[in-house]
ZADO-765629 format. One line per 2 residues: number of its first residue (from 1); for each residue x, y, z of C-alpha. Coordinates in Angstrom, 3 decimals. Example, Ala and Ser with C-alpha at 12.3 -4.5 7.8 and 13.67 -1.06 7.14 Angstrom:
1) 12.300,-4.500,7.800  13.670,-1.060,7.140
This chain:
1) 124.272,112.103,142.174  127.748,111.436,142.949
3) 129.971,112.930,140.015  132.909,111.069,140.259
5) 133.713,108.134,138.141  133.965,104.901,140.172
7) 136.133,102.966,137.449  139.196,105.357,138.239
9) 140.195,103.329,141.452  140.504,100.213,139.662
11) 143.620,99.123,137.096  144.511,96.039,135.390
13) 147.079,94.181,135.708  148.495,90.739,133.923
15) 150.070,88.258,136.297  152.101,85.441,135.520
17) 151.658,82.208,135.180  153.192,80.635,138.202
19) 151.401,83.680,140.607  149.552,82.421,143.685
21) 147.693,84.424,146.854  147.370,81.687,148.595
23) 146.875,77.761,148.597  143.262,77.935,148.303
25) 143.933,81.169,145.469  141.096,81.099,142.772
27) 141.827,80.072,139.079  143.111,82.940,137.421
29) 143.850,83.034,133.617  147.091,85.256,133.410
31) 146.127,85.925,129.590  143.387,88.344,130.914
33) 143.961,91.375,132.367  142.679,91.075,135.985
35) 140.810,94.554,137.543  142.290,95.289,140.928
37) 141.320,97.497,143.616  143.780,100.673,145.077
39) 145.211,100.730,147.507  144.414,103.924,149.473
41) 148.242,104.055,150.654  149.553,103.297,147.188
43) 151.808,106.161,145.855  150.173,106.798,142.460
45) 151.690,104.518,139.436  152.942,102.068,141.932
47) 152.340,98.592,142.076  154.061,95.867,144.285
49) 152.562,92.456,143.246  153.890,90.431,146.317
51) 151.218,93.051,148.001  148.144,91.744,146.017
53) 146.049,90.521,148.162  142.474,88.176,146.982
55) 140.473,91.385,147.997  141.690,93.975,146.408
57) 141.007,91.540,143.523  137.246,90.812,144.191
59) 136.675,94.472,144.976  137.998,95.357,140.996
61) 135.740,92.379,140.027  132.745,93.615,142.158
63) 133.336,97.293,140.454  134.101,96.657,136.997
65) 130.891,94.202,137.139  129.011,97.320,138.905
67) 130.218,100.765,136.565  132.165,98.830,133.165
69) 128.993,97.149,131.467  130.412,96.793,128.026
71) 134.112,94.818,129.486  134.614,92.331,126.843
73) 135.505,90.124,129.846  132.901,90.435,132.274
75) 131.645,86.572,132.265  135.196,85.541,133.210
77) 135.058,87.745,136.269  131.979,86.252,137.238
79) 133.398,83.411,137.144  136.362,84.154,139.077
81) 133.934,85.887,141.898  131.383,83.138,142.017
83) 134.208,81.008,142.548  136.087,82.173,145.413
85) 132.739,83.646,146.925  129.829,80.598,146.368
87) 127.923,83.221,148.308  128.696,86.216,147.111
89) 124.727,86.727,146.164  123.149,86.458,149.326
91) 126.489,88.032,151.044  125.867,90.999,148.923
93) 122.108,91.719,149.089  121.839,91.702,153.180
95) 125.560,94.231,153.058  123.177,96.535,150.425
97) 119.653,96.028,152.118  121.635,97.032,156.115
99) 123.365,100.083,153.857  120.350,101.249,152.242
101) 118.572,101.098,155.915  121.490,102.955,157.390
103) 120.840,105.724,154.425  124.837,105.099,153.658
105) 123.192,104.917,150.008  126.196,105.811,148.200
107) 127.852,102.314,149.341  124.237,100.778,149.089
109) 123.956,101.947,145.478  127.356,100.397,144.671
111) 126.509,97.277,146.504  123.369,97.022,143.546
113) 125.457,98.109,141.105  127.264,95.239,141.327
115) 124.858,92.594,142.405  123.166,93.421,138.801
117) 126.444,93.240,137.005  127.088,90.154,138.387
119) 123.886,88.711,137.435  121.596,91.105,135.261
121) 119.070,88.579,134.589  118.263,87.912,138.465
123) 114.045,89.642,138.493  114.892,89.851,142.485
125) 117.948,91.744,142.369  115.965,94.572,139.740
127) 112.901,94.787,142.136  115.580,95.071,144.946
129) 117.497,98.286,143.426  113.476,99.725,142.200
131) 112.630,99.928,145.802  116.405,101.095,146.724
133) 115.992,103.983,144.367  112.831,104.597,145.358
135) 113.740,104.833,148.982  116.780,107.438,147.908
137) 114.638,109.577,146.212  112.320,110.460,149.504
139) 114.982,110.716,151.501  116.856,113.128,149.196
141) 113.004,114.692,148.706  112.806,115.426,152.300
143) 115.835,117.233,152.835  115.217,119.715,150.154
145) 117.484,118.136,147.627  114.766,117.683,144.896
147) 116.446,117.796,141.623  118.862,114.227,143.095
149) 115.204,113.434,144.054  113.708,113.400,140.988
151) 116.683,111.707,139.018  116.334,108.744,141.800
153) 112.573,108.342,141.006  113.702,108.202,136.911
155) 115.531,105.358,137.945  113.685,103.646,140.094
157) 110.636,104.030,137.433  113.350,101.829,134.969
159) 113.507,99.303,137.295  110.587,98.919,138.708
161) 109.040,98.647,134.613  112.155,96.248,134.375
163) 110.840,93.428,137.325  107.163,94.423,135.844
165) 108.504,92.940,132.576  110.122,89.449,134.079
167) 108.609,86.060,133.057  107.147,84.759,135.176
169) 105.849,87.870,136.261  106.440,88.855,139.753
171) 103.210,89.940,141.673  105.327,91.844,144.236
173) 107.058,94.106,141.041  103.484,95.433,140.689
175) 102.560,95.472,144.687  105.132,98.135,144.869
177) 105.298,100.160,141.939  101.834,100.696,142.396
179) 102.727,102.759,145.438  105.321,104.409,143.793
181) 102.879,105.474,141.077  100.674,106.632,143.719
183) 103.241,109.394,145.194  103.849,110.343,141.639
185) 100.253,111.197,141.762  99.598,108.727,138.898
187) 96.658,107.227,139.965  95.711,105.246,136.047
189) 99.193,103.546,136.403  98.229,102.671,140.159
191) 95.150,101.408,139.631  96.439,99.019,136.616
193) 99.092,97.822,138.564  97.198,97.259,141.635
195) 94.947,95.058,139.275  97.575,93.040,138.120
197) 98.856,91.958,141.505  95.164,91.017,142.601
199) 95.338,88.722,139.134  98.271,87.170,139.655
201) 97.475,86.399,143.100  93.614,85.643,142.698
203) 94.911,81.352,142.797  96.412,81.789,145.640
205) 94.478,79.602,148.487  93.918,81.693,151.681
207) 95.514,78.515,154.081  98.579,78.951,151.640
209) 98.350,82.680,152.532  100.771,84.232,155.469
211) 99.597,87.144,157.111  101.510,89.448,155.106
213) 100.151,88.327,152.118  96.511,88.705,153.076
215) 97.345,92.320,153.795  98.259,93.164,150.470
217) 95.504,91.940,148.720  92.884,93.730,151.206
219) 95.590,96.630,150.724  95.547,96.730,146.907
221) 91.828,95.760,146.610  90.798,98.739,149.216
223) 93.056,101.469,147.104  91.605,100.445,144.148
225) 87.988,101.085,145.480  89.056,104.345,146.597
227) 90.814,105.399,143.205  87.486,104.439,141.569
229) 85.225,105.884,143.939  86.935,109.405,143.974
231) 87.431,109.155,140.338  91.577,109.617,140.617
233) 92.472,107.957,137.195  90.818,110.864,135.064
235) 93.439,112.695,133.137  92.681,115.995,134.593
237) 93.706,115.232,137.810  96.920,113.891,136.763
239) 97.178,116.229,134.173  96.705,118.980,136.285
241) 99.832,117.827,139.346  101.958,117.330,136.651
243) 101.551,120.795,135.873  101.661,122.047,139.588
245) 104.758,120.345,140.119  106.052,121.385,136.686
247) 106.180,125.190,137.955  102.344,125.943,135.568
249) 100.645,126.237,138.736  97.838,128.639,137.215
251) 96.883,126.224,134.271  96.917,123.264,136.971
253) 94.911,125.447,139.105  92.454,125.601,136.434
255) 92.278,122.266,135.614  91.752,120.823,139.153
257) 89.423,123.255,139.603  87.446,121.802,136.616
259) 87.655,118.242,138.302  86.524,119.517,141.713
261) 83.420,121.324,139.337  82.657,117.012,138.805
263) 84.278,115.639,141.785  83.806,117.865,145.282
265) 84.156,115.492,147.759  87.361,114.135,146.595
267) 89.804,115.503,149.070  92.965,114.783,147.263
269) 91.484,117.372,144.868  91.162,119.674,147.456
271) 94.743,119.068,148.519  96.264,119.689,145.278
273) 93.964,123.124,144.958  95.339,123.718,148.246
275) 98.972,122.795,147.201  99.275,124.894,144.067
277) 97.785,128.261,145.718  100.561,127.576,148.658
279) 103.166,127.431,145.948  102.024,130.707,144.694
281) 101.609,132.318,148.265  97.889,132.683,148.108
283) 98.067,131.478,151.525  94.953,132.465,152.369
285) 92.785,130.816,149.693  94.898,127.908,150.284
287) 94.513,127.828,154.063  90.386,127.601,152.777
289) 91.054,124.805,150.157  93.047,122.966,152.878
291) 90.288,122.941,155.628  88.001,121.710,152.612
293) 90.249,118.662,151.746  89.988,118.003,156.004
295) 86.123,118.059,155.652  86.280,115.330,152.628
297) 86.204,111.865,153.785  89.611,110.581,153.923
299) 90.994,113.767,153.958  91.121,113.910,157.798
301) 93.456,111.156,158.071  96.397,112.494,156.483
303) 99.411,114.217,157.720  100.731,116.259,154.569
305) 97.402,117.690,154.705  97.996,119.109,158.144
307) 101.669,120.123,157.316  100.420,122.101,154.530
309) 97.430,123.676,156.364  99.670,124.758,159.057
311) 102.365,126.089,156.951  99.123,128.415,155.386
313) 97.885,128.937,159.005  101.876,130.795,159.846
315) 102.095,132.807,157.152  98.339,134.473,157.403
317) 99.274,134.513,161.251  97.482,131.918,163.177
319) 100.672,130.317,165.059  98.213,128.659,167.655
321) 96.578,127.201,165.098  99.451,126.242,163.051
323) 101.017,124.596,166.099  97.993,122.850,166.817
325) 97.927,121.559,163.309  101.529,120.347,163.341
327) 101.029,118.666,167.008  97.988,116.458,165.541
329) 100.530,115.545,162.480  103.045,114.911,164.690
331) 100.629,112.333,166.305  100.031,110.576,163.049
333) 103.595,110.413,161.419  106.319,110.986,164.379
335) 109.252,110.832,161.897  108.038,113.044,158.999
337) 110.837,115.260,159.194  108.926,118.010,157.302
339) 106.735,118.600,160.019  109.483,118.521,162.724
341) 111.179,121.177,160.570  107.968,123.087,160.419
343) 107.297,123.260,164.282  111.237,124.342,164.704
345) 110.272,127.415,162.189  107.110,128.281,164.375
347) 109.408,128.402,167.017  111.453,130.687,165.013
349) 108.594,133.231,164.238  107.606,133.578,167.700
351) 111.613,134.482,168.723  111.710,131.052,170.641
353) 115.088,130.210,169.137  116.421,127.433,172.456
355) 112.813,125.708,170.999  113.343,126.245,167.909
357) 116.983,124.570,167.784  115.823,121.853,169.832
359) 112.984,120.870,166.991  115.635,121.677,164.365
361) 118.393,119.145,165.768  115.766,116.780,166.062
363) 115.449,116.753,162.356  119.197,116.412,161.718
365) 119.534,113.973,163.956  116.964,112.128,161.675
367) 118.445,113.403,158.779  121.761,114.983,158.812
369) 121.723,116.197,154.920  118.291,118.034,155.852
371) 119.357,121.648,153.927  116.371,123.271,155.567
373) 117.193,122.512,159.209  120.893,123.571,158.818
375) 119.899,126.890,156.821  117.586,127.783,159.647
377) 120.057,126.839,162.543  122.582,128.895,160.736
379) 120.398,131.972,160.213  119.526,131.635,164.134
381) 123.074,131.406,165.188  123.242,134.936,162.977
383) 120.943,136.410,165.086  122.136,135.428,168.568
């Protein structure tokens, strides 16, 4: 999270009556004190108002609407924006949807910021930042930054029960929190949310229906069947990753292992055996519990289940294996950075260090905040 307070660029000014910026200048009511942007070359405590310039002005606006929610004044700058920008709206959510895809999320989350201060009742702009936050969070997850990780997936979990609340509901607010439920592991909130899209949608007349549309409702109604099916909403299960994730990986070892005593095909219980025995370095009894969740149906199809199986395969010292492992989840998700990272450290354990850096640079070059890739690079450039 970025410490620093985004209000202290910004000061307010009064201008006089007669004060113009141009012939086309917005209305401005010189009884109000107007936010305005720094300068970056302004000396501190200076201010030359035959320098003012319309965007310094709409960049205060845009941040005092973003960061200064209780301004006594904020429907007058509004007002002032959504007059000398008609399309400041759509002009704003492309500039934070090409950010956000860019990963520049620190101007993307500003961008937001101020889209919902400009209009906090817009349901589009809240399902907008629920996915952006979402988004933030995996990327910050996958370079090893997991504490930002987890405050992005608070927020996002705000929002997205924000757009779930709008009237009229919005089927696509439950469409997507239902997979952000799903990597929380949350498979009861999932489920129900999965159910509501497939209501809300159920009038919809398949002629009426694009192609993207059709896919959703096959996608939601085919998750649904397999949360049922594998039994994924009991409390246990969730009961017991929240526990494995919470750092009690023996009593969530003992309470997946009572679901698996109900549920042994169910390879996402196998995974999360698997999972909390890696965490305590039982790498061996993991390695087992991984090949198990491979043997499940389903379970063959993942890539995180590979990762983790060859991370258990390196330390109990099958590198062949591991790299084979890695290779075929490599084939199935070609940008996961966490296996890139992995093959670089195979590389590392078998003193391959020019392969090594190659699979390491790869990952930076994917994602240049990735702590684990620079750590390693560094410790090889030790050893050279």
């Amino acid at each position: 999270m970025n410490p620093q307070n985004p209000l202290d660029s910004v000061y307010f000014i009064k201008l006089p009556e007669n004060f113009s910026l141009s012939a086309h200048a917005m209305h401005i009511d010189p009884s109000i004190p107007l936010p305005v942007q720094k300068k970056d070359s302004a000396a501190p405590g200076t201010f030359d108002a035959s320098e003012l310039t319309q965007e310094q002005i709409l960049a205060g606006i845009l941040t005092v609407l973003a960061y200064d929610h209780a301004n006594p004044n904020l429907g007058y700058y509004r007002s002032v924006l959504q007059e000398a920008r008609p399309g400041i709206k759509k002009e704003l959510t492309e500039a934070a949807i090409l950010k956000a895809k860019n990963e520049d999320w620190e101007l993307a989350e500003e961008i937001w910021m101020a889209l919902h201060g400009l209009d906090p009742e817009d349901k589009a702009t809240i399902l907008n930042m629920a996915l952006f936050f979402d988004q933030r969070a995996d990327s910050y997850r996958r370079s090893g930054l997991h504490e930002d990780a987890d405050a992005y997936d608070d927020s996002a979990l705000n929002y997205y029960r924000e757009a779930m609340d709008s009237e009229p509901e919005i089927p696509d607010a439950f469409f997507n929190a239902a997979f952000f439920y799903l990597k929380q592991h949350n498979y009861a909130d999932a489920k129900g949310c999965l159910e509501s899209f497939l209501a809300l949608t159920a009038d919809a007349k398949d002629e009426e229906m694009g192609e993207n549309e059709r896919y959703k409702q096959e996608r939601a109604q085919e998750l649904i069947h397999k949360i049922q099916n594998r039994n994924l909403e009991s409390d246990r299960f969730h009961h017991a990753y929240e526990l494995i994730s919470g750092g009690q990986e023996e009593k969530g070892l003992e309470e997946i292992r009572r679901f698996i005593q109900d549920n042994p095909a169910v390879w996402n219980a196998w995974f999360m055996l698997g999972w909390g025995l890696r965490k305590l370095e039982r790498f061996e009894a993991a390695k087992q519990a991984f090949e198990k969740a491979r043997e499940c149906e389903g379970g063959d199809e993942n890539a995180d289940t590979l990762n983790e199986l060859a991370i258990c395969q390196m330390e109990t010292g099958d590198l062949d294996g591991a790299q084979d492992s890695l290779n075929d989840a490599l084939t199935m998700d070609p940008d996961n950075t966490k296996i890139i990272s992995n093959l670089g450290y195979l590389f590392m354990k078998r003193g391959d260090y020019t392969e090594a850096r190659k699979y390491f640079m790869t990952v930076l070059e994917l994602d240049p905040n990735d702590k684990i890739a620079q750590a390693c690079l560094t410790e090889m450039e030790r050893e050279a």
